[in-house]
C-alpha positions as CSV (number, residue, x, y, z in Angstrom):
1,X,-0.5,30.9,3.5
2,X,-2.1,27.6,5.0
3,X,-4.3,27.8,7.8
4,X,-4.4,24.0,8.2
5,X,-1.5,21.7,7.2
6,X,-1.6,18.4,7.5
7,X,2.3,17.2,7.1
8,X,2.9,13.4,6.0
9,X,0.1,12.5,8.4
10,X,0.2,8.4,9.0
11,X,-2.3,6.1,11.0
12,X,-2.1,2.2,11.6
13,X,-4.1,0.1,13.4
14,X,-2.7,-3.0,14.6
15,X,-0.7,-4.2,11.0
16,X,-3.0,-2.1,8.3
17,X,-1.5,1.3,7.2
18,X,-4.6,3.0,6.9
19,X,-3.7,6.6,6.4
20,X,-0.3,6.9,4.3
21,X,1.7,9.8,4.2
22,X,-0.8,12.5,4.0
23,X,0.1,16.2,2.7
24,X,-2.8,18.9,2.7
25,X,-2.9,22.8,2.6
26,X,-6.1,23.9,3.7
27,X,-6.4,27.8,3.1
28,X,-8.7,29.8,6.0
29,X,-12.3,30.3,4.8
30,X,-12.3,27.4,2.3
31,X,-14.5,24.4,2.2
32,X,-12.9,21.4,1.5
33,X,-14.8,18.0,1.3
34,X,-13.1,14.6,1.6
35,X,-14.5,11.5,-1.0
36,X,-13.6,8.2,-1.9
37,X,-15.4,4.5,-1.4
38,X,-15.9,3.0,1.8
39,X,-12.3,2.3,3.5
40,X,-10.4,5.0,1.3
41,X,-9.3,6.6,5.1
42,X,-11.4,10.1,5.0
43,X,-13.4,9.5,8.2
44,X,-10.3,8.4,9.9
45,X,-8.2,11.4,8.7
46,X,-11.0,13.8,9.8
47,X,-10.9,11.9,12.9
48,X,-7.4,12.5,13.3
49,X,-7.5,16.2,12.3
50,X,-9.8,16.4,15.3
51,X,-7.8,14.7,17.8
52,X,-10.3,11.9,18.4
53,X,-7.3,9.5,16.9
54,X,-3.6,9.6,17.5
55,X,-1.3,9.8,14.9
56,X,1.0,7.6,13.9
57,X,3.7,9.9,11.8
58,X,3.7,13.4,10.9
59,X,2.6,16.8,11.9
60,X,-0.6,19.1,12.0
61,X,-0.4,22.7,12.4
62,X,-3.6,25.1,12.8
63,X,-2.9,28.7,12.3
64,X,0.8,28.7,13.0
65,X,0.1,26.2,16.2
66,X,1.6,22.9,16.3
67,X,-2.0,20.6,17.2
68,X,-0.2,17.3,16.4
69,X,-0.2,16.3,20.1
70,X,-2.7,18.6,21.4
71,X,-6.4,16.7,23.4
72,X,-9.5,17.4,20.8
73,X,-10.8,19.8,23.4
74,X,-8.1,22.0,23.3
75,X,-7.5,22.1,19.2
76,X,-9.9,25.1,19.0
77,X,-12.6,22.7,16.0
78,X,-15.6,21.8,16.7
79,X,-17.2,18.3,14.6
80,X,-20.9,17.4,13.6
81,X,-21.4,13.7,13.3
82,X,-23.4,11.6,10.8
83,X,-25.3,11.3,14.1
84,X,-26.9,13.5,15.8
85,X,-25.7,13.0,19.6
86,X,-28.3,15.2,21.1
87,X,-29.1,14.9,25.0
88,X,-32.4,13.7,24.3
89,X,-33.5,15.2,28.1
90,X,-32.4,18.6,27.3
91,X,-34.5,21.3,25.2
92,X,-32.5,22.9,21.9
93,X,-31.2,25.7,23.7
94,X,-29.6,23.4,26.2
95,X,-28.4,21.0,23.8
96,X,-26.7,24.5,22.3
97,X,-25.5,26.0,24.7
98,X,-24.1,22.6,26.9
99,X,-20.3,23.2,25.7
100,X,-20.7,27.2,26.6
101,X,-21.9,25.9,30.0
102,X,-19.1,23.5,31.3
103,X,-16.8,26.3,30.2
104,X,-19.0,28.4,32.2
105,X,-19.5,31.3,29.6
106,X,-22.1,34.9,30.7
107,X,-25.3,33.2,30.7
108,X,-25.8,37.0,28.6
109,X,-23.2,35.4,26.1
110,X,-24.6,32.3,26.1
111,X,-28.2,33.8,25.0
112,X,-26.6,35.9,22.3
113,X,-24.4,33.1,21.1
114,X,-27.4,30.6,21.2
115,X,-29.7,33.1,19.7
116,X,-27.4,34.3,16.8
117,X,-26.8,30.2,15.8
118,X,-30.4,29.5,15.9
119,X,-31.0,32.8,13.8
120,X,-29.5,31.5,11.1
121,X,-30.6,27.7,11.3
122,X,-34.0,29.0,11.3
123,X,-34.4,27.3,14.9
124,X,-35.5,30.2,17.1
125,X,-38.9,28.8,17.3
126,X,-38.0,25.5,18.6
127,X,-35.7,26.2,21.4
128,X,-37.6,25.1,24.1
129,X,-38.2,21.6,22.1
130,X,-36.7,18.5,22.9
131,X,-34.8,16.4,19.9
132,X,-37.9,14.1,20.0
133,X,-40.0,16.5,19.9
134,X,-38.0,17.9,15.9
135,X,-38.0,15.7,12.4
136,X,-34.2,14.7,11.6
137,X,-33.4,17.9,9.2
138,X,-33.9,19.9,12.2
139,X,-32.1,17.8,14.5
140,X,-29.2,17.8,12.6
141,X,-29.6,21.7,11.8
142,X,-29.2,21.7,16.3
143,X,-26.3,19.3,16.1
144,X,-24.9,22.0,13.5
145,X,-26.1,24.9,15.8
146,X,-24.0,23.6,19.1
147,X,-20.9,23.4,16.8
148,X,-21.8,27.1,15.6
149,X,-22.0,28.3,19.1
150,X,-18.6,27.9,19.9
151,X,-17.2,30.0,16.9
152,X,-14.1,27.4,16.3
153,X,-11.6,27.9,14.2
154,X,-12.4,24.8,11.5
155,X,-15.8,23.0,11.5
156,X,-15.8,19.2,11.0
157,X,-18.5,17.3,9.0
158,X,-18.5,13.5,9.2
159,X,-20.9,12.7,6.8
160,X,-23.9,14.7,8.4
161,X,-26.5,14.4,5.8
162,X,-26.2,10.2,5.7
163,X,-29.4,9.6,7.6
164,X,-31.5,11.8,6.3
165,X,-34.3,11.1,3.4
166,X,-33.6,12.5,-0.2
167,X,-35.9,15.5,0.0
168,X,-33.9,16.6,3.6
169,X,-30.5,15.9,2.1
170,X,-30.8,18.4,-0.7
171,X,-32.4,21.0,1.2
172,X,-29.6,20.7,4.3
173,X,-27.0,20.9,1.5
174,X,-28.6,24.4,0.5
175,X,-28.6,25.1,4.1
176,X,-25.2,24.1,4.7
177,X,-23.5,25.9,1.6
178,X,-25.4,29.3,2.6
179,X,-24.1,28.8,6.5
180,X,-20.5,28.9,5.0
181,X,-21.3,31.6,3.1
182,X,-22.3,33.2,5.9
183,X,-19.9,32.3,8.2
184,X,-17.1,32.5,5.9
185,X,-15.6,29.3,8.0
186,X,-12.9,26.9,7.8
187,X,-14.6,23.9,7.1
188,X,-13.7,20.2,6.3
189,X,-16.7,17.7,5.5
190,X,-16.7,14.2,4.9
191,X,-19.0,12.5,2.6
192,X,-19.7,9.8,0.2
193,X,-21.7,11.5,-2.2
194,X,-19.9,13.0,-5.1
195,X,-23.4,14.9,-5.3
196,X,-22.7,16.9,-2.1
197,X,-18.5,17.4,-3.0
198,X,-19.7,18.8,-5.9
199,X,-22.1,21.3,-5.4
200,X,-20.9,22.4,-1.7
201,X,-16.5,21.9,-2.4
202,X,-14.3,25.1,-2.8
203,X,-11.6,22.2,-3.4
204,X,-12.3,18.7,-3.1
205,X,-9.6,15.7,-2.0
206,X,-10.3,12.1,-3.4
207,X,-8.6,9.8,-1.3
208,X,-8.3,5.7,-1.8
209,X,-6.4,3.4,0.2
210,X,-5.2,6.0,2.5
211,X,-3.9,8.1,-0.2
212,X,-5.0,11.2,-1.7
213,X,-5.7,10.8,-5.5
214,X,-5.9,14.4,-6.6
215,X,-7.3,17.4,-5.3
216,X,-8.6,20.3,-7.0
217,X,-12.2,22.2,-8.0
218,X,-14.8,20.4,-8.3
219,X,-15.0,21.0,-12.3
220,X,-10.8,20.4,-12.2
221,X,-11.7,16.9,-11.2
222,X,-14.4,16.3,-13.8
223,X,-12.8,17.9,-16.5
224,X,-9.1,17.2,-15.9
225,X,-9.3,13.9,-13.6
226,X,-5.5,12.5,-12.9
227,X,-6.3,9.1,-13.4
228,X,-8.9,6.2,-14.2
229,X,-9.8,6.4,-10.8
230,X,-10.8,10.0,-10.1
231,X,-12.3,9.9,-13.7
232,X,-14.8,7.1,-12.7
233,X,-15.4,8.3,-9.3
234,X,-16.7,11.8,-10.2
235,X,-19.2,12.0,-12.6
236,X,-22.6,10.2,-12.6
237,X,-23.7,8.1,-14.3
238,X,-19.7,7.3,-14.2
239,X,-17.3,8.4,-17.1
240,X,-17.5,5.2,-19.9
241,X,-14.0,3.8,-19.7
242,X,-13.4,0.9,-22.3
243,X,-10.6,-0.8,-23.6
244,X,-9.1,0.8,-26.9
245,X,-8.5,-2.4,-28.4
246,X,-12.7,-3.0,-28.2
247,X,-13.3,0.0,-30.1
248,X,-10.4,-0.6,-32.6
249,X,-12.8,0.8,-35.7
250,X,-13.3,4.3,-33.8
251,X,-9.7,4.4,-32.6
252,X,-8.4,3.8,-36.8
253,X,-10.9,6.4,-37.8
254,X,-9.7,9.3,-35.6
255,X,-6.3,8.2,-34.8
256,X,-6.8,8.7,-31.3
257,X,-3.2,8.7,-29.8
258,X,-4.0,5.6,-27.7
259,X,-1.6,3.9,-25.7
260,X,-0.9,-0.2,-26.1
261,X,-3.7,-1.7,-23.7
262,X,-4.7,1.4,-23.0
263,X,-8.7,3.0,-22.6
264,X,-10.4,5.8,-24.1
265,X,-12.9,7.4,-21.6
266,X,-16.3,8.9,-22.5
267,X,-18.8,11.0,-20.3
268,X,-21.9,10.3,-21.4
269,X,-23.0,14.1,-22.4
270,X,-19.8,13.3,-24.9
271,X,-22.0,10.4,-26.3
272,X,-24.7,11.2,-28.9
273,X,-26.9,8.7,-30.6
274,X,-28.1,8.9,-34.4
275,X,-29.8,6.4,-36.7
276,X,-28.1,2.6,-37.3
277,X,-25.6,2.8,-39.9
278,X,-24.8,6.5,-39.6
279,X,-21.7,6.1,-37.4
280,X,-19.2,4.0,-37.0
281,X,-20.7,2.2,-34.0
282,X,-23.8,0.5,-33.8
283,X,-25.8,-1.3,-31.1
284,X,-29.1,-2.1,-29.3
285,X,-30.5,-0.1,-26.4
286,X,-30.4,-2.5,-23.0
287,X,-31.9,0.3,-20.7
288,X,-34.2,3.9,-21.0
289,X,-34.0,5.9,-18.0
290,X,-36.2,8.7,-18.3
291,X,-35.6,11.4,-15.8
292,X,-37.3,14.3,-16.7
293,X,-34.9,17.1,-17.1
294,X,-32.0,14.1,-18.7
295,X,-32.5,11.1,-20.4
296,X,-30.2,8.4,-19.7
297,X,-29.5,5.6,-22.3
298,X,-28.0,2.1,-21.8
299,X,-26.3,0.8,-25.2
300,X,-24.5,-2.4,-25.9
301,X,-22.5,-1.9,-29.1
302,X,-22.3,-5.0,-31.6
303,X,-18.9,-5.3,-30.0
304,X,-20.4,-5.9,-26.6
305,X,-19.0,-2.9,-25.2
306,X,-21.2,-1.2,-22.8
307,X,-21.8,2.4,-22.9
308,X,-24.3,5.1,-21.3
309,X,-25.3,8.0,-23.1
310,X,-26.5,11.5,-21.6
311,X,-29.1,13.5,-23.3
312,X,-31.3,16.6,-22.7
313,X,-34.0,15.4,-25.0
314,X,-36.5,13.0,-24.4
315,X,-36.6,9.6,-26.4
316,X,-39.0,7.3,-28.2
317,X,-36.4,4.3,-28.0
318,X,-37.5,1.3,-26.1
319,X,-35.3,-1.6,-25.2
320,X,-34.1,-3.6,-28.0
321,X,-34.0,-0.3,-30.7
322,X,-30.9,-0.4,-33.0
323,X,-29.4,2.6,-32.6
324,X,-25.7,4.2,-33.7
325,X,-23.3,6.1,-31.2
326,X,-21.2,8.9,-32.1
327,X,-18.4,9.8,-30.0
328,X,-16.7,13.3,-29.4
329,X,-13.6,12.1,-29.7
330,X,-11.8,15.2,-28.9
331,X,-13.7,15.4,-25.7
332,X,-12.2,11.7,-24.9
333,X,-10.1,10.8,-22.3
334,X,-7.0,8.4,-22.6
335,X,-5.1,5.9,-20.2
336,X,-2.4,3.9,-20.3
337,X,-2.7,0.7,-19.1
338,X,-2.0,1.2,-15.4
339,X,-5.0,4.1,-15.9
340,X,-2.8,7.2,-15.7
341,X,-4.2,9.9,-17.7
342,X,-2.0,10.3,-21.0
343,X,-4.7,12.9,-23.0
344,X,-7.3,14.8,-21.0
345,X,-10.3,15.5,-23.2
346,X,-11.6,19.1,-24.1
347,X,-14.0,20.4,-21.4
348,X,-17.5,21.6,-22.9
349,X,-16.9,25.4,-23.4
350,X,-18.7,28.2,-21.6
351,X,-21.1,30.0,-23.6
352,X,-21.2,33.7,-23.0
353,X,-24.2,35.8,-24.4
């Protein structure tokens, strides 16, 4: 049974339909994370979800309990914000405890409360700090600590990790993904990084113009995207997505069931590279981005068609080597030409020793 519903959910403001008819079952314990590009709706709809917008159309429930027209205060979440919004005069444990306070909770609770968050955020020797006083992981870690304290039923993320430095990100990720675990909390987070939805999502919701594209597992969405769309969105480097009729040849060869104006999509593990003249496409390298663990390569084909190839190995190619391209063709994706999935490719197979 859902613990969260969100029932044809609508927001406008002034003459733009931002949020369109939302439908979402959110079940108790899981994580969910919201992506899209900038404008797609998902801060608003969090926004809404915590009562810090009003809606314009349909109908939330929490646990059985209509919320639809209930103040933030009294909807039982509690939301972290991309920033931090710590009282800057108070120490940690009274930026903590502050919400326990007005509600005028035992100051025995409070100290247990306080003390079990800061537990677990590895905060317990900085309580007596102020938030100048703490680099920005840790701030945010309080920030995540006053929502903790006051055990709601759904946690709210809105984008928490933006304003920290690469190095912080990935480790508050960690920290964030073990604090569910933990926890075992409803939780809804917002983000723009397919990096975080991936590695942190139970189920995750692409939304675009207000609308959600697909929802599913994080590997659902890679392997099995709905459409163009969701298929460029997750993924990085992004899935290659080219017009059938540029690789014509290839599409002859295999007799890919392509549609009329319709594209054949590639991930760029599906993409390996051989000697000039071995395959049926051919090209020069335009880019060598040497990563370490990955190799990306940049190929434009003598067709002009632009592809990005994924490898383990490490290369000798330099810009300018000819090169051929082989393509999995029964890991390709295809699209009709208003990019609605007609084939899904095969997903790599699990190897079990």
């Amino acid at each position: 049974m859902a613990y969260l519903q969100l029932q044809g959910i609508e927001k406008e403001f002034g003459n733009v339909r931002v949020i369109r008819g939302i439908d979402l079952e959110i079940k108790q314990g899981e994580f969910i994370v919201f992506v899209g590009p900038s404008g797609c709706g998902k801060s608003t709809l969090l926004r809404l979800i915590a009562g810090l917008e009003e809606t314009d159309g349909g109908k939330l429930m929490l646990d059985g309990r209509d919320i639809t027209d209930q103040p933030s205060s009294k909807r039982d979440l509690a939301m972290v914000f991309q920033s931090y919004a710590l009282y800057p005069h108070m120490s940690v444990f009274e930026n903590m405890s502050f919400a326990l306070k007005l509600a005028k909770v035992d100051e025995a609770v409070i100290e247990e409360k306080v003390g079990r968050a800061a537990k677990i955020l590895n905060l317990t020797d900085y309580l007596q700090r102020t938030p100048k006083e703490l680099s920005g992981g840790q701030r945010q870690r309080v920030a995540i600590g006053r929502a903790i304290v006051r055990a709601p039923k759904v946690f709210l993320f809105d984008e928490p990790l933006s304003n920290l430095d690469a190095a912080l990100r990935g480790q508050t990720r960690i920290e964030i993904a073990k604090l569910h675990r933990d926890l075992g909390a409803t939780t809804i987070y917002v983000t723009h990084d397919q990096v975080e939805a991936m590695t942190l999502a139970d189920r995750v919701v692409v939304l675009r113009d207000g609308r959600i594209e697909q929802v599913g597992t994080p590997l659902e969405l890679y392997d099995r995207p709905a459409n163009q769309f969701v298929a460029q969105f997750i993924g990085t480097p992004q899935m290659n997505i080219v017009p059938a009729k540029d690789l014509q040849a290839l599409v002859n060869s295999t007799a890919l069931p392509v549609q009329p104006d319709g594209f054949i999509g590639m991930r760029p593990e599906n993409i390996s590279l051989c000697a000039p003249g071995k395959s049926m496409l051919n090209g020069k390298v335009e880019l060598v981005e040497a990563l370490g663990a990955e190799t990306l390569i940049y190929v434009s084909t003598d067709s002009a068609v632009q592809l990005v190839a994924r490898q383990i190995e490490r290369t000798e190619l330099v810009v300018g080597s000819a090169i051929g391209l082989h393509i999995d063709v029964d890991a390709a994706h295809l699209f009709d030409a208003a990019g609605h999935i007609t084939r899904t490719g095969a997903a790599r197979e699990t190897l079990v020793h």
